[in-house]
C-alpha positions in Angstrom: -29.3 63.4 135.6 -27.2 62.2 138.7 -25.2 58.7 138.1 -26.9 55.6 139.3 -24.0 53.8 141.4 -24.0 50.4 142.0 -21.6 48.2 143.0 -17.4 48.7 143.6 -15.8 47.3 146.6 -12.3 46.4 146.6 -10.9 43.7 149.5 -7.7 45.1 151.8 -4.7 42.5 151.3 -4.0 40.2 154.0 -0.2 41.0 155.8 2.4 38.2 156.0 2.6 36.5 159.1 5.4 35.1 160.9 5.5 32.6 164.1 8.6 30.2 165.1 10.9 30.9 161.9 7.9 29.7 159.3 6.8 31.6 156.8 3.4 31.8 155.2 2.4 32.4 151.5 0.3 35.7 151.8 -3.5 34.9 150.7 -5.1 35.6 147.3 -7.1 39.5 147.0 -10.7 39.0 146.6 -11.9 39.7 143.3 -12.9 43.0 142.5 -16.1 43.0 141.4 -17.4 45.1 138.4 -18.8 48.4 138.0 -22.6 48.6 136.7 -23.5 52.9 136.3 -26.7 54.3 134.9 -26.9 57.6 133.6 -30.0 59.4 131.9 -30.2 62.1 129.7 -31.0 64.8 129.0 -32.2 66.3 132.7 -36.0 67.6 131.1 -38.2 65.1 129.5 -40.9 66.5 126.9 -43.6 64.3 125.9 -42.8 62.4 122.7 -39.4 63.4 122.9 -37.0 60.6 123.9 -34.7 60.4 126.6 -31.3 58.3 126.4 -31.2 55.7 129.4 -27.3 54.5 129.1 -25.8 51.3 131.1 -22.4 51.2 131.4 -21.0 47.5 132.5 -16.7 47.6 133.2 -15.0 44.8 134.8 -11.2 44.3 135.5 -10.3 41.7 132.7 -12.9 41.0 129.8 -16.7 39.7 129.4 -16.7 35.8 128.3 -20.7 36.1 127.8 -22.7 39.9 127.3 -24.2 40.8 130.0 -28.3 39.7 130.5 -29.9 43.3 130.9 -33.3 43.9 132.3 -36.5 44.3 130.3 -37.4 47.8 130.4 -41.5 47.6 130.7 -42.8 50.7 131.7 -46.1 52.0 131.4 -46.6 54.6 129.1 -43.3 54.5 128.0 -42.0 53.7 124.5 -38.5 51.4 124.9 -36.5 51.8 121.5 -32.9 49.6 121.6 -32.1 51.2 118.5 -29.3 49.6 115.9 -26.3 49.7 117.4 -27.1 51.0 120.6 -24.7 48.9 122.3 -20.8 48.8 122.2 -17.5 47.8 123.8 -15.7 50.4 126.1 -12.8 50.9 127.7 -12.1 53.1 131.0 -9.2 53.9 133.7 -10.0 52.4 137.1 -7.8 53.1 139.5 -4.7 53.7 137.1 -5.6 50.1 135.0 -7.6 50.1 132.0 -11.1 48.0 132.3 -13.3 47.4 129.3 -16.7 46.4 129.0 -19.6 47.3 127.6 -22.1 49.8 127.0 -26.0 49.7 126.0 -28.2 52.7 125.2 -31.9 52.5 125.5 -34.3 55.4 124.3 -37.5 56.1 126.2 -40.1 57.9 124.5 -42.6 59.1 127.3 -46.2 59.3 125.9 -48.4 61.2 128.6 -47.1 64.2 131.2 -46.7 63.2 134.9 -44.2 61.5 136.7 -42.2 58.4 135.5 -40.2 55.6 137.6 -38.2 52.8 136.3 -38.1 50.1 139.1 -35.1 48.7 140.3 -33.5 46.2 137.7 -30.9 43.0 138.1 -27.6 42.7 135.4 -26.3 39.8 135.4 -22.5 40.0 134.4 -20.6 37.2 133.9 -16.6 38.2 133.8 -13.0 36.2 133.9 -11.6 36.2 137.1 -8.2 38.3 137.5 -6.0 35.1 138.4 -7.4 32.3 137.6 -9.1 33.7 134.3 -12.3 31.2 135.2 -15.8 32.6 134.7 -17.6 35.0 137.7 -21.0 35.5 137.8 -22.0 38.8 139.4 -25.6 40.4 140.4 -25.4 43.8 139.9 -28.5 45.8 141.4 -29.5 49.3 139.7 -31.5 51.7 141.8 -35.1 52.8 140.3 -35.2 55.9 137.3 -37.5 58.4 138.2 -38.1 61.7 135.8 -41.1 63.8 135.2 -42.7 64.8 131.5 -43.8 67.5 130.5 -46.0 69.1 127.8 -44.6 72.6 126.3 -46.8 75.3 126.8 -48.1 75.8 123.4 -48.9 71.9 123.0 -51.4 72.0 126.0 -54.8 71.3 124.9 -54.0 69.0 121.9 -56.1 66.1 121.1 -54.3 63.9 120.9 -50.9 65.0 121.6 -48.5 65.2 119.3 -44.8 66.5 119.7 -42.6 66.1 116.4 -40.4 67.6 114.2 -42.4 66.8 111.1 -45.9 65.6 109.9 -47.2 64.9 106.9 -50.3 63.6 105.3 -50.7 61.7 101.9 -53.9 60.1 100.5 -54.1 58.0 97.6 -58.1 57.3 96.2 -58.7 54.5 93.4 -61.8 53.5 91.7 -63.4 56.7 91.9 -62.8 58.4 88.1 -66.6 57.9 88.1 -70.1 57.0 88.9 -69.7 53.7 90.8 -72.5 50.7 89.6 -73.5 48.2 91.9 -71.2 46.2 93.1 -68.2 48.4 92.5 -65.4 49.4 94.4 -63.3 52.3 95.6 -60.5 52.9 98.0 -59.5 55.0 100.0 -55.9 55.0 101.1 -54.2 58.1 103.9 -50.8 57.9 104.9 -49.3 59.7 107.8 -45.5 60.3 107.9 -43.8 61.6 111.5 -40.3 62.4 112.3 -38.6 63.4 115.5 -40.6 60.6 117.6 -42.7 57.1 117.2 -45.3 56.3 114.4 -47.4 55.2 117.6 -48.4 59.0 118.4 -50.1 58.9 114.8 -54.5 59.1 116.0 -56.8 56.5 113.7 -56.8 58.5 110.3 -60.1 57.8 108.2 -62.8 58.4 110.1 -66.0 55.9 109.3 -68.7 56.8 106.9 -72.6 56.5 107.7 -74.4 55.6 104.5 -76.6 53.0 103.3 -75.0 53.5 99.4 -71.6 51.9 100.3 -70.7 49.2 102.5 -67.0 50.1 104.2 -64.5 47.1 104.5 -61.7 48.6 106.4 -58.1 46.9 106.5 -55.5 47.0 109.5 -53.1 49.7 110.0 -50.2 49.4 108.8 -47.6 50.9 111.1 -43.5 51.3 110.3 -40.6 53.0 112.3 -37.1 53.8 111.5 -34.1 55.3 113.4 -31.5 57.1 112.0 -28.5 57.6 114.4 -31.0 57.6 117.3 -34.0 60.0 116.0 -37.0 58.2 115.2 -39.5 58.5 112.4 -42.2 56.3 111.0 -45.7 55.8 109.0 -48.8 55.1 109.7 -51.5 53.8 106.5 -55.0 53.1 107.0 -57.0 52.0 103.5 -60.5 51.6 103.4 -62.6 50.3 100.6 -65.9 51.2 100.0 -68.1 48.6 97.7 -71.2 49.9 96.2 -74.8 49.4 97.2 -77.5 51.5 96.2 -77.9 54.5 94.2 -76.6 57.7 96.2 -74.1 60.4 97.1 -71.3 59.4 99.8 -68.4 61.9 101.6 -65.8 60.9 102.7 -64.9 63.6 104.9 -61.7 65.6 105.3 -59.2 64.6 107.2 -56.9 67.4 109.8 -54.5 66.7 112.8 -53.0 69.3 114.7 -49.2 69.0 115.8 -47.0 70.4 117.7 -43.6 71.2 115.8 -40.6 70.9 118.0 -38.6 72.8 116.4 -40.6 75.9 115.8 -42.3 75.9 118.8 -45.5 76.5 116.9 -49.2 74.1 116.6 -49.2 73.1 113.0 -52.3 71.4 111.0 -51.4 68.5 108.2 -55.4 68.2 105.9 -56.9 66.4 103.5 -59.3 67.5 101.5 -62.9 65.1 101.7 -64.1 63.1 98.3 -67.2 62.4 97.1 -68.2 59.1 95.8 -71.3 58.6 93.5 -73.1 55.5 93.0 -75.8 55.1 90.3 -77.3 51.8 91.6 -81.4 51.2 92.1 -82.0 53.4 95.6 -82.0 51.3 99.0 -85.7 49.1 99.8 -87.8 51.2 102.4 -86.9 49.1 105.2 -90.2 47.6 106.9 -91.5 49.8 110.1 -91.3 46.9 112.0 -89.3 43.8 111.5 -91.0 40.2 111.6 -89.8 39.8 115.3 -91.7 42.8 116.5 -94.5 41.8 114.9 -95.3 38.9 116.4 -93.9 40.4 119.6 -96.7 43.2 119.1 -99.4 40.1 118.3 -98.6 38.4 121.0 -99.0 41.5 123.6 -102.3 42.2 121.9 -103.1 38.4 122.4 -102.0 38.4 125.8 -103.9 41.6 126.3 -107.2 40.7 125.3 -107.1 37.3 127.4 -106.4 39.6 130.2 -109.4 41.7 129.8 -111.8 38.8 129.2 -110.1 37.7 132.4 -111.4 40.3 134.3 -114.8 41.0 132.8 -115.4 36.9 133.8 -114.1 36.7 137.1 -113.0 40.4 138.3 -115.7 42.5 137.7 -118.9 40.4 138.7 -117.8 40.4 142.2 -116.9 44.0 142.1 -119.7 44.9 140.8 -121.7 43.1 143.3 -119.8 45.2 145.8 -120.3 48.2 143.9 -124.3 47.4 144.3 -123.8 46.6 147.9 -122.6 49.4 149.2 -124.9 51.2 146.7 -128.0 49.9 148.5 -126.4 50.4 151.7 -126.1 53.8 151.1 -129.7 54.5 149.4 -131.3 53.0 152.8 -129.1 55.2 155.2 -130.3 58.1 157.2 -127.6 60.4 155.1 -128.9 59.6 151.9 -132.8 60.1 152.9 -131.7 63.6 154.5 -129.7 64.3 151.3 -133.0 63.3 149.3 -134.9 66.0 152.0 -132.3 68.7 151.3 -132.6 68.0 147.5 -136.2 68.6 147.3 -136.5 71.7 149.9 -134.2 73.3 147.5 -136.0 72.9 144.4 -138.8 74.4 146.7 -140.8 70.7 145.5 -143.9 70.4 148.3 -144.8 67.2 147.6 -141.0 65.5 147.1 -140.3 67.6 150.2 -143.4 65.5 152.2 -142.6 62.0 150.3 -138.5 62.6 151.1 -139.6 63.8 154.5 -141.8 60.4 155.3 -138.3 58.4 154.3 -136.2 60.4 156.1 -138.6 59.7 159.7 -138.8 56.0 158.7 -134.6 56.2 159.3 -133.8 58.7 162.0 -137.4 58.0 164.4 -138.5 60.7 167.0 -141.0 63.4 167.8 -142.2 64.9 165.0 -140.9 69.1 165.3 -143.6 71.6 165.4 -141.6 74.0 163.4 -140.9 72.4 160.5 -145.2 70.9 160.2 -145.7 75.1 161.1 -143.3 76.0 158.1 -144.5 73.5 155.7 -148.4 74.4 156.5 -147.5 78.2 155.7 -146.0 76.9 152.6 -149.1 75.0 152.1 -151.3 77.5 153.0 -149.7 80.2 151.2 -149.9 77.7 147.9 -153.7 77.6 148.1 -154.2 80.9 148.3 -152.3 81.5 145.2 -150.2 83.9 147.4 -146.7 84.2 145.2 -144.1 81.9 147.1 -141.2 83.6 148.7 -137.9 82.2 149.6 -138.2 83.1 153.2 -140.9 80.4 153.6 -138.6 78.1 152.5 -135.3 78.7 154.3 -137.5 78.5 157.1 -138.6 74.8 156.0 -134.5 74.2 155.7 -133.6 75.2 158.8 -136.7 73.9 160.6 -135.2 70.2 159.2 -131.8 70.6 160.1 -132.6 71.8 163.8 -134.9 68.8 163.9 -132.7 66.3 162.4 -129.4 67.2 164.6 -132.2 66.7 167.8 -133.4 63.6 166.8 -129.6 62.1 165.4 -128.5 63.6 169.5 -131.4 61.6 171.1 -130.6 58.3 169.4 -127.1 58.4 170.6 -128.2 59.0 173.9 -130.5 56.4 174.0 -127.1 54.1 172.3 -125.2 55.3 175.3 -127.8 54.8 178.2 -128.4 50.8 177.3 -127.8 48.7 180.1 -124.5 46.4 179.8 -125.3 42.7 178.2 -123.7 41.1 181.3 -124.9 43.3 184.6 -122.7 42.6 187.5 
């Protein structure tokens, strides 16, 4: 990757001046200020796969203090300093010899997509060329900016893993046999990495769903070493499982898949599962409900039944009396007695026809109609001469009613209509 400049600016000498045979002593140079360079390598980044970020500090004469370097926070970006990362140098600058100092971090991107470093501030403090006294110098580094990426056969993994090696190890204890109450097993998995960070190692045991054992699970336990710049490390998860009740408990297998950077190739590291048997008394049939629901389910019911017997007291009288209101409305109307007329016609019933008939005027007054007396006297007529009764006779009683009904319903809106006004004039 392309150098990072930052700061080298040398100061012309000032000429001798002469006016009226004096001389002057020529001035002092500037100091030259120090160089600050930041170089990354190498140009690709793979995920999991460090890249070497090296600051190089020189100045003129020496360093009376180390230089104060920048906290490298990134996101999603392991920052290793590793032992002995940083070191005295020596360079030619412009035909001298400077020395200073160089620092190499390692970044260890964890996801793919683009990465920048902001812009960072060294501090260097340096003796002055002439005078030997302490300089203090801000020396400005531009932002880092690379891109990871994820090799074509590690796309997909879940989680991502890039390494050179990984292992698996598991370790179970207090399991030779049938567990009693109250007893205890463990179960300890260790997963060894090389080629990048112990942090890329997933959670390991997975948790257990069983009413036999109760799990007490400790905290990881995580370790890294680095050994001339490669990391490698350890993760340990232990888990101990304390007996309950009488059962049969897996603990299931245990399988990550890798990507190996050095074959190119997804790799699996397994454990086998183990099974754990506890001869205890079996767990208590848990209650369907527990006290709380219970009285939450009495109290509904309570609250229920004061509800209804709310209702039935104060509710339903007067809705009832409404019920019966428009009930008895409805059983003195003109609609109901012509319903009543209709009903009995079709049962062909003479005598409810003549009782719902007399009703039926009482509510809808007017002219009696000759046909319908004419088709209710054949009926009649027809009955005492023990004639057999036909339906003719009485369709013609039905539609003898409805013609006379529709007449006398139109002349009582006409007479509605043809009232005077209340206030004439």
């Amino acid at each position: 990757m392309s150098l990072i400049a930052v700061a080298l600016a040398l100061a012309s000498p000032t000429a001798l001046v002469a006016q009226d045979d004096t001389v002057t002593a020529p001035a002092p140079a500037e100091a030259v200020q120090p160089q600050v360079t930041a170089e990354l390598t190498p140009d690709t980044a793979v995920v999991g796969q460090p890249l070497v970020l090296r600051i190089k500090v020189l100045v003129p004469t020496w360093l009376p203090d180390p230089p104060a370097y920048p906290a490298l926070d990134v996101p999603n970006v392991i920052v290793r300093l590793p032992e002995g990362a940083s070191g005295p140098i020596s360079e030619s600058v412009g035909g001298e010899t400077w020395s200073g100092v160089s620092r190499a971090y390692r970044l260890y991107p964890m996801v793919p997509g683009e990465v920048s470093l902001p812009a960072q501030t060294i501090t260097v403090t340096y003796a002055d060329p002439d005078t030997s006294a302490p300089v203090t110098f801000e020396a400005s580094l531009d932002p880092v900016r690379f891109t990871a990426t994820v090799p074509e056969g590690a796309v997909g993994l879940d989680p991502l893993i890039l390494a050179s090696g990984l292992t698996l190890e598991q370790n179970i204890e207090g399991a030779d046999g049938p567990l009693g109450e109250g007893d205890a097993a463990s179960r300890s998995v260790t997963a060894k990495i090389s080629g990048t960070s112990a942090l890329f190692i997933p959670s390991l045991i997975p948790p257990v769903e069983s009413e036999a054992v109760r799990a007490y699970p400790k905290d990881p336990s995580i370790a890294e070493a680095s050994d001339r710049g490669v990391l490698s490390g350890s993760r340990t998860e232990t888990v101990s499982y304390v007996a309950q009740y009488g059962g049969s408990v897996e603990l299931p297998p245990i399988s990550i898949d890798w990507f190996n950077t050095e074959t190119g190739t997804v790799e699996t590291a397994q454990l086998e599962g183990v099974t754990l048997e506890v001869d205890a008394p079996g767990a208590p049939v848990a209650a369907r409900f527990s006290p709380r629901q219970i009285a939450l389910l009495v109290g509904g019911a309570i609250l229920l039944l004061l509800a209804a017997q709310g209702i039935r007291l104060y509710a339903l009288p007067p809705l009832r009396r409404l019920r019966d209101k428009r009930k008895a409305a409805w059983e003195a109307s003109e609609a109901y007695a012509a319903r009543q007329v209709r009903q009995a016609i079709a049962q062909k019933d003479l005598a409810a026809t003549h009782r719902a008939l007399a009703t039926w005027a009482d509510r809808c007054p007017g002219h009696a109609a000759q046909d319908l007396e004419n088709a209710l006297a054949g009926i009649g007529a027809g009955r005492y001469r023990d004639a057999p009764d036909t339906g003719g006779d009485w369709l013609a009683v039905s539609s003898a009613f409805q013609a006379d009904r529709q007449r006398r319903l139109a002349g009582a809106s006409h007479r509605v209509e043809a009232l005077p006004p209340l206030n004439p004039g």
